[in-house]
N, C-alpha and C positions, 0 to 999 in steps of 0.2 A: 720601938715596937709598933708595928702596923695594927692600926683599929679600924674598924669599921668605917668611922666617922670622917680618920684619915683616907682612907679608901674611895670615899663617895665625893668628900673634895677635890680627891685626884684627879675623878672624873669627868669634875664638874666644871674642873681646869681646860682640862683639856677637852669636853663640848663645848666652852666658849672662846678659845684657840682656836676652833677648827672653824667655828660660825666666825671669827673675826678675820680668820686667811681665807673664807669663802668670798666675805664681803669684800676684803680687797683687791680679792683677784677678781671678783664684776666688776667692782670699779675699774680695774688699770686695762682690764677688756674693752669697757665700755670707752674710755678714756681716748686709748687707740682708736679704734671703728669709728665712733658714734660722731657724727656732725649735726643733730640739731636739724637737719633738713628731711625733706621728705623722703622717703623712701616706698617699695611695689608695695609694702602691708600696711602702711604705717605714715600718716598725714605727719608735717612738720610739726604742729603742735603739740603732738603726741609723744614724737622724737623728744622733745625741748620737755616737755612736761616731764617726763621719764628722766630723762639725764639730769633736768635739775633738782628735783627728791633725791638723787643717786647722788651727787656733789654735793649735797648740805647733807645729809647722811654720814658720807662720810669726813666730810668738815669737821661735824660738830662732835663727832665719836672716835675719830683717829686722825686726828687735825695733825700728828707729825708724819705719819705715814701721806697724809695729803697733801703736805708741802713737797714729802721725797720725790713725790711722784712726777713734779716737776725734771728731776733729772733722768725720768726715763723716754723713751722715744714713743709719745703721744703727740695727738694729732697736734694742729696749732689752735682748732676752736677750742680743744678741752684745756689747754695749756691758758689760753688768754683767761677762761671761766675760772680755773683755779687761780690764779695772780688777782683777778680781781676780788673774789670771796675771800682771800687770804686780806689784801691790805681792808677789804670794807670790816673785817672782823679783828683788825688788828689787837682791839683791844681786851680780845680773849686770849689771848696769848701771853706768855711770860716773856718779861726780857730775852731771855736767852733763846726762847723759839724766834722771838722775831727776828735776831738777830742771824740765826741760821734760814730764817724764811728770805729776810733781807738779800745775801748771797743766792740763793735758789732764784730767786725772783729776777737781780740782776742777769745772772747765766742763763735764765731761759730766753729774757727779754733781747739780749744779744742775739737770740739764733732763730727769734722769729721775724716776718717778715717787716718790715716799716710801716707799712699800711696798717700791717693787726696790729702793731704796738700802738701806731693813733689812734685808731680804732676805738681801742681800748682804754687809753687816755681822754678820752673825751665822754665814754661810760662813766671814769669817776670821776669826771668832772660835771659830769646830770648828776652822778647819785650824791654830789656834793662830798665826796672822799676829799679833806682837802687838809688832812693832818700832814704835821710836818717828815714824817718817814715818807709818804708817799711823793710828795713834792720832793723830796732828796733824792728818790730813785729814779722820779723822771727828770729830773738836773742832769743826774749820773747819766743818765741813756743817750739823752741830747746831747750832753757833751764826748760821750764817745760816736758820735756820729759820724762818720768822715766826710761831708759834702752839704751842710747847712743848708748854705743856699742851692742845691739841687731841691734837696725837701721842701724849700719854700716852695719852688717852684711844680715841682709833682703831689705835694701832698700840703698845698699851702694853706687849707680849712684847717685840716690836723694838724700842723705846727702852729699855727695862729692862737688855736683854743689850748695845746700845752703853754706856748710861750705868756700868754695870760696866767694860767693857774699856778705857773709856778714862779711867776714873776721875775720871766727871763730877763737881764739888765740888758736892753738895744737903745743906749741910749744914741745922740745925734752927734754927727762927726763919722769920721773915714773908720775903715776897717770892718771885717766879717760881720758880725755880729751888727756894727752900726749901718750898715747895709741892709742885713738878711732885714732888722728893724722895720728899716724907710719902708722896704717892698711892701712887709706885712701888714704895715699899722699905718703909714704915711706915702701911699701910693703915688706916684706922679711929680711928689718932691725933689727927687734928682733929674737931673738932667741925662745924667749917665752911671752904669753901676760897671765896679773895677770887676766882680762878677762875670765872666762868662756867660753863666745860664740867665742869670738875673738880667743883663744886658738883652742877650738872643728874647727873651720875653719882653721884654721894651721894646726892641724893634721887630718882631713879628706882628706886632700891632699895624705896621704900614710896609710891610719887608718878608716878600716868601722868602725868601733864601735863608732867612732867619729863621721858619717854621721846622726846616729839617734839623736845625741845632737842641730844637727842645724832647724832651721824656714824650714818647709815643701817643699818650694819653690826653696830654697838653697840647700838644702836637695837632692832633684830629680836630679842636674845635677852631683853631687858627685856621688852617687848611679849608675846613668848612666855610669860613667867614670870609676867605680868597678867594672861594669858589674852584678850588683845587679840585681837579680829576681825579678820581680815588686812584687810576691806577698810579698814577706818577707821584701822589704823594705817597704810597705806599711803598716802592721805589726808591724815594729820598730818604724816609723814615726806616728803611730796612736796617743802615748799619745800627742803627740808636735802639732797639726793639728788643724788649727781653725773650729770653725762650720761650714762655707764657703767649708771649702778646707774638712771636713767629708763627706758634702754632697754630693761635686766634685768626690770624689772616692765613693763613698758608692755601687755602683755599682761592682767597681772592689777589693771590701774587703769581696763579698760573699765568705762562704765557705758551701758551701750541701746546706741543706736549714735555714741553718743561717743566719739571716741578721746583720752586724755591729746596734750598739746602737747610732743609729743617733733621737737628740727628733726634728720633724720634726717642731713642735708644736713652738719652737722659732726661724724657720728661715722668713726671709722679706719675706715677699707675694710675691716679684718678681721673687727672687732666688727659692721659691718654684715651682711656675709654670712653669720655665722652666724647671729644675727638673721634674717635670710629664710631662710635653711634650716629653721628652728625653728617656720616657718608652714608652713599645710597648701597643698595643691595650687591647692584653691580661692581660699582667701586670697590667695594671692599673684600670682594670676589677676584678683582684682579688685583690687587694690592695686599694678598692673602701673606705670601711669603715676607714681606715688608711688615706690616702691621702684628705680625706672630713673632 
């Protein structure tokens, strides 16, 4: 039999169901959109202020909904925010959530970029995050990495500070790992690395033809220090260049009225736009049917 009393809990159910799928749905809005930077109304700190009350919100009041939301298609700032609020707060969790956090964490960590997983990696290692799940998952990550020593080489601050925290074994002697070691930690002690990339970084020290073997990035302060003409390092470094870093120069790789073979068509909607903001009035007046 329905009473009153019954009646008014029903309600009560369902007004705090409704505020709790309102909250989640700002959150998983905000999650998408929101990068933390500045935007026309709205200064970067104000962005960041905002999103992080909005991520401890709902941390601390829907912490399994907040780990889900790791498998939806949110940006990769808001992705790194939550992985790290999840492992620094590990220990509000029950076994069992961590262990489904654990898997989430892994599968997102795979599909972000290398840089924001160092990145990131080097946040819990300031905020002193240094329990044993978290050091297991960045094991797990590194070791799924397919090209070690490329990462040394492109991203060798951010491998250097994981392989510390998590007490990667590089010990001395031949092999991967006893190489990626020497470069990171023991500089100058080989003579020569069986390495490729490790190698080409050795001798671009004394050796152009070795600057166009290295990651683009790397690439530019060698070239610098050769005194490389931008245009012909540019040039050399084209086939080694990700789509990011094509579109970065694509500007400065014109030659007459040739344009470099950038397909504009797979770059992120974001990195496009500002790309076209970046040209002038005219440009982007005759390059209307291209750029639309």
């Amino acid at each position: 039999m329905n009473t009153p009393d019954s009646h008014a809990e029903s309600r009560a159910d369902s007004a705090a169901d409704l505020v709790a799928a309102e909250d989640v749905l700002l959150f998983v809005n905000a999650a998408i959109t929101a990068t933390g930077q500045r935007e026309f109304r709205s200064r970067a700190v104000d962005q960041q202020f905002s999103l992080d009350f909005l991520h401890t919100y709902v941390q601390v009041n829907y912490r399994r909904v907040y780990a889900a939301s790791l498998a939806l298609d949110i940006n990769h700032h808001n992705a790194a925010l939550i992985v790290r609020r999840l492992l620094e707060t590990a220990h509000e969790a029950s076994p069992e959530e961590r262990r489904t956090e654990g898997r989430l964490i892994a599968a997102r960590l795979a599909a972000l970029p290398p840089q924001r997983v160092y990145r990131l990696f080097g946040e819990l290692r300031r905020a002193k995050v240094n329990n044993r799940r978290t050091r297991a998952i960045m094991r797990d990550w590194l070791a799924a990495r397919p090209d070690l020593g490329h990462d040394a080489v492109k991203y060798r601050a951010g491998l250097k500070t994981v392989a510390r925290h998590v007490h990667l074994p590089c010990a001395e002697g031949r092999g991967p790992l006893a190489e990626v070691g020497a470069f990171l930690f023991r500089p100058g002690r080989l003579p020569r690395y069986e390495h490729p990339m490790l190698d080409a970084w050795r001798r671009a020290h004394y050796e152009q033809g070795a600057v166009a073997e290295l990651p683009f990035t790397v690439a530019e302060g060698f070239a610098a220090r050769h005194g490389m003409k931008r245009e012909v390092f540019l040039k050399r470094a084209a086939p080694r260049m990700t789509r990011l870093e094509r579109l970065r120069t694509q500007e400065q790789r014109v030659v007459g009225d040739r344009r470099p073979d950038v397909d504009l068509t797979v770059m992120p909607l974001t990195r496009l736009a500002l790309y076209v903001l970046s040209l002038g009035f005219e440009e982007r007046s005759g390059r209307r049917a291209e750029l639309t």
